[in-house]
C-alpha positions in Angstrom: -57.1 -3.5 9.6 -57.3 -3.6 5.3 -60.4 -5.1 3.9 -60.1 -5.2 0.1 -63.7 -6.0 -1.7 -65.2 -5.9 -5.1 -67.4 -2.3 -5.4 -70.7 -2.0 -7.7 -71.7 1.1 -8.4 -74.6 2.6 -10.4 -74.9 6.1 -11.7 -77.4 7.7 -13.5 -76.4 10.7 -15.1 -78.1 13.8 -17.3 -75.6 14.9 -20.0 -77.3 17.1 -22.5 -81.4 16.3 -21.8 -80.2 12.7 -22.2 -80.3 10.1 -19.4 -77.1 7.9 -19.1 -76.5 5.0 -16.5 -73.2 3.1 -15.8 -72.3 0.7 -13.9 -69.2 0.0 -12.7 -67.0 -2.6 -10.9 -64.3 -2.0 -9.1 -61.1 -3.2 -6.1 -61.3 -1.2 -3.7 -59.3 -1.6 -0.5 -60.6 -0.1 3.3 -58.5 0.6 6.2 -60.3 0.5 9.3 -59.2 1.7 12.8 -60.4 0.0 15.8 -61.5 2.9 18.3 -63.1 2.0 21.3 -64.2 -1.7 20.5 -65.5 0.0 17.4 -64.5 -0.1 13.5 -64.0 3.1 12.2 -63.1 3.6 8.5 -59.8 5.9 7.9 -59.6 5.6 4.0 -60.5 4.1 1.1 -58.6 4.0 -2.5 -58.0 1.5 -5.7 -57.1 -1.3 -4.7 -55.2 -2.0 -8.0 -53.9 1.6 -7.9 -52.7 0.9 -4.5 -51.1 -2.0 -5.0 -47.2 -2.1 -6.2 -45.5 -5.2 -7.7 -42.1 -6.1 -6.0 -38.5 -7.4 -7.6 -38.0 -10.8 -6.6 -34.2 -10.1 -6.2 -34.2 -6.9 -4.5 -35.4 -6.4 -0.7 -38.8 -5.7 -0.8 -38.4 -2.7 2.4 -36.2 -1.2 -0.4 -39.0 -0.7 -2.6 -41.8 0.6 -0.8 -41.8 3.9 1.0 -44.7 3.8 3.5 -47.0 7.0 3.6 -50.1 7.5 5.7 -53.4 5.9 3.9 -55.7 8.7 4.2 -53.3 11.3 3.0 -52.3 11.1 -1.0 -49.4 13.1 -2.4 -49.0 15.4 -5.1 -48.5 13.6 -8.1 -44.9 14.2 -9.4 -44.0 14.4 -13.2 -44.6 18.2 -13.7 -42.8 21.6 -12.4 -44.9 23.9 -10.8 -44.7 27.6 -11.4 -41.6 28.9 -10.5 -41.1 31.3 -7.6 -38.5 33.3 -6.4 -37.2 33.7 -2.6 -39.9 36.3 -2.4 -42.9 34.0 -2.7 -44.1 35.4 -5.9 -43.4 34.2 -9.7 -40.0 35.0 -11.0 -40.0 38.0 -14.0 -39.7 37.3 -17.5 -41.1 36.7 -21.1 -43.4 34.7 -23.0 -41.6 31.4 -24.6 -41.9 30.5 -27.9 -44.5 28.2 -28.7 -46.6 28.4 -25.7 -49.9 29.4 -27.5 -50.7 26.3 -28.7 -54.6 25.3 -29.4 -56.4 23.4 -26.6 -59.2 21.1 -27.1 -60.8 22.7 -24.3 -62.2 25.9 -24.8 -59.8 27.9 -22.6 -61.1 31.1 -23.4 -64.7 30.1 -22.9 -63.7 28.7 -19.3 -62.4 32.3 -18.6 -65.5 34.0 -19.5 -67.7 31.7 -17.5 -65.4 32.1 -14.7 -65.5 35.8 -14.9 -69.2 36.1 -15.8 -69.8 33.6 -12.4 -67.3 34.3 -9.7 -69.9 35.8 -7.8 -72.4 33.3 -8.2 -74.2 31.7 -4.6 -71.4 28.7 -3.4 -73.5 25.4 -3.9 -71.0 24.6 -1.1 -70.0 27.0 1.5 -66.8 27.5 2.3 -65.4 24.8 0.4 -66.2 25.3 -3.5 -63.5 26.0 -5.3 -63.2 22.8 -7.3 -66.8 22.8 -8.0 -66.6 26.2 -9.4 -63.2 25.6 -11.3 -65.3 22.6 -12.7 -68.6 24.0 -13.7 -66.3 26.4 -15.5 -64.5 23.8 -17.1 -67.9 22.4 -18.4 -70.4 25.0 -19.5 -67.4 27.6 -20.6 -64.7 24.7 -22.0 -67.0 22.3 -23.2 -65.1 19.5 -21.1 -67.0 16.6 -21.2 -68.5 14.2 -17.9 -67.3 10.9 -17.3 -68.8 8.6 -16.1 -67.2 6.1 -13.8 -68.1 5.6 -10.2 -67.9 8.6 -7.9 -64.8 7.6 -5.8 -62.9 7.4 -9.0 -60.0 9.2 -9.8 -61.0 8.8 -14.0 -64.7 10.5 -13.1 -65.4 13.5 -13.9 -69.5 14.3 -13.4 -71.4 17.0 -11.5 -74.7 15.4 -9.2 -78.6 15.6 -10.9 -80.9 17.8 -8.4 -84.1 15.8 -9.6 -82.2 11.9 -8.2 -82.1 10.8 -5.1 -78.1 10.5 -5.5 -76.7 13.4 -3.5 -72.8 13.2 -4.5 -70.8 14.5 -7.2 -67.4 12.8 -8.2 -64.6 13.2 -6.1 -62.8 14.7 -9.0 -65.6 17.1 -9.7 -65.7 18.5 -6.0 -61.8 18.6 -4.7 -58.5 20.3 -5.6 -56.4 17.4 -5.3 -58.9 15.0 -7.0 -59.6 17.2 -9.7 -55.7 17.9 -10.4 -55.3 14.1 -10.1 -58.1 13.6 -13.0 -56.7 16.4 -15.2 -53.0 15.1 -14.5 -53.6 11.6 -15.3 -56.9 11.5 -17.7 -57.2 14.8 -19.8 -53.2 14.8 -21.4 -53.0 18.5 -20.1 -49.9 20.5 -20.5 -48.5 22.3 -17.7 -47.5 25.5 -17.4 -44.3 26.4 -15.0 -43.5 30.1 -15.4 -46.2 32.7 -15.3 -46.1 34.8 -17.6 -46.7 32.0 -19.8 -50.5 31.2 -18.3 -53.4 32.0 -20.6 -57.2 32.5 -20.2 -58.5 29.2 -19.0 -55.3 27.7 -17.2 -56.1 26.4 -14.5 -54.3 27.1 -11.3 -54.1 24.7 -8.1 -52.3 26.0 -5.0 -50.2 23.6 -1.8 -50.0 25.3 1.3 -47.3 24.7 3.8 -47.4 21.6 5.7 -49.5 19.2 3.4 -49.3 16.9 0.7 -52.2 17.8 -1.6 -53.4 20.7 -3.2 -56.0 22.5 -1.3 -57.4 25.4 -3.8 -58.1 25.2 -7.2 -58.6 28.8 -9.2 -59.2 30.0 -13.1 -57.1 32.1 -15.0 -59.5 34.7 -16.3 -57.1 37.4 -18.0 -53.2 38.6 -18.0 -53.1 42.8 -18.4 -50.2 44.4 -17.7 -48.2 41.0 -16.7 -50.6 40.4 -13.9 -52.4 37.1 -13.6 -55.7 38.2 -13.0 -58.0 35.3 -11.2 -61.6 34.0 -10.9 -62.2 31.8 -8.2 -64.6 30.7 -5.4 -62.8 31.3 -2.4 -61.3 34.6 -0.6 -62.5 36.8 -3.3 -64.1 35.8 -5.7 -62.1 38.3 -8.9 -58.4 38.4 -7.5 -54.9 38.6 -8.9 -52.4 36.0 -8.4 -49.9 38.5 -6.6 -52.4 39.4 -4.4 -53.4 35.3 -3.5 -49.9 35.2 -2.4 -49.4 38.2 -0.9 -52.3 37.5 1.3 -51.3 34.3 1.7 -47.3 35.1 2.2 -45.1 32.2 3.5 -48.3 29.9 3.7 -48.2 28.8 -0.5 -45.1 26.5 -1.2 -45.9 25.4 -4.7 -48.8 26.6 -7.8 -49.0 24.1 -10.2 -51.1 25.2 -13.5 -52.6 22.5 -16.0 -54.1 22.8 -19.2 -56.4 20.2 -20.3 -56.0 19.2 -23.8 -58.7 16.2 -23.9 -62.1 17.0 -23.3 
């Protein structure tokens, strides 16, 4: 069963010592499962973002390609780092070019990441967005957003003193947070290795599903080796050694770098 309605949301936010409150208003759309004479709600998205306009001269089954509700893809429009048949990134050279300036401080979100990757998870077992975001904003100086927390253009952290208990979507998950970057901070992308720099920041698909799962920090290269901070497995790694671990379970790495803040 879909159920679209009109969503008002209020959040205060504390950027700085400074109180801010939006509201916003937005389609959303709900798709509800009837389980045992009961509703049960399976997902929820933008409606508007959902939505897809058809040709009024082609066949409109020609046009959509149905995909489960509660389970959004990768976003195309970028390579992700190459790898060989081995797993791990092919061999080569910095390109030309590729040290461009961000407007996020990249080399700040490395050294917070480094200086932190043994910090207490704030969620256990399942904070490695949250780290790759605090990084993002006390090392890189990326700035909140604030839009409502479901979101995909939000991008805030919760206030301990409120009686709200969520942060955005984007601020808290792998996919969301590469969806936010990917569509809202005009990052670059990265697709060969030994072209990542301090501050990159890594987001890993594992076999069998559509999203990206793990989100990481590049904290250093020596020796050719991307060396990794990260909440997750261990906490200082190396990218050889994620995949390693990890062999045959990692299909694709994509790496952003957000130019907006």
């Amino acid at each position: 069963m879909l159920v679209r309605s009109t969503v008002v949301q209020t959040v205060t936010t504390r950027i700085n010592g400074v109180d801010e409150v939006a509201e916003n208003s937005g389609y959303r759309r709900f798709v509800f499962n009837i389980v045992a004479g009961a509703a049960k709600l399976e997902s929820e998205a933008d409606d508007i973002e959902s939505g897809q306009t058809l040709s009024t001269t082609a066949a409109a089954g020609s046009q959509v390609a149905a995909t489960p509700a509660d389970v959004p893809s990768v976003p195309s429009g970028m390579e992700t780092i190459a790898l060989g048949t081995d797993g791990f990134p092919l061999p080569g050279e910095p390109e030309a070019g590729v040290h461009t300036a961000s407007y996020v401080n990249g080399s700040g979100t490395a050294s917070w990441a480094l200086s932190h990757a043994y910090d207490k998870p704030e969620s256990w077992g399942n904070d490695c967005a949250n780290f790759v975001s605090k990084s993002l904003y006390y090392g890189g100086g990326m700035k909140m957003r604030d839009w409502a927390f479901f979101q995909d253009r939000a991008w805030w952290k919760k206030n301990t003193w409120t009686s709200w208990k969520k942060n955005s979507y984007t601020w808290s998950a792998a996919q969301n947070l590469f969806v936010h970057m990917f569509n809202y901070r005009q990052p670059g992308y990265v697709n060969r290795s030994y072209d990542l720099r301090p501050g990159d920041i890594l987001f890993f698909q594992y076999r069998g599903d559509r999203v990206y799962n793990h989100t990481a920090v590049v904290r250093g290269i020596q020796g050719g080796t991307v060396k990794i901070a990260q909440h997750g497995y261990a906490p200082l790694s190396t990218l050889p050694d994620i995949l390693a671990r990890n062999k045959g379970k990692i299909v694709a790495v994509a790496a952003l770098r957000p130019r907006s803040r």
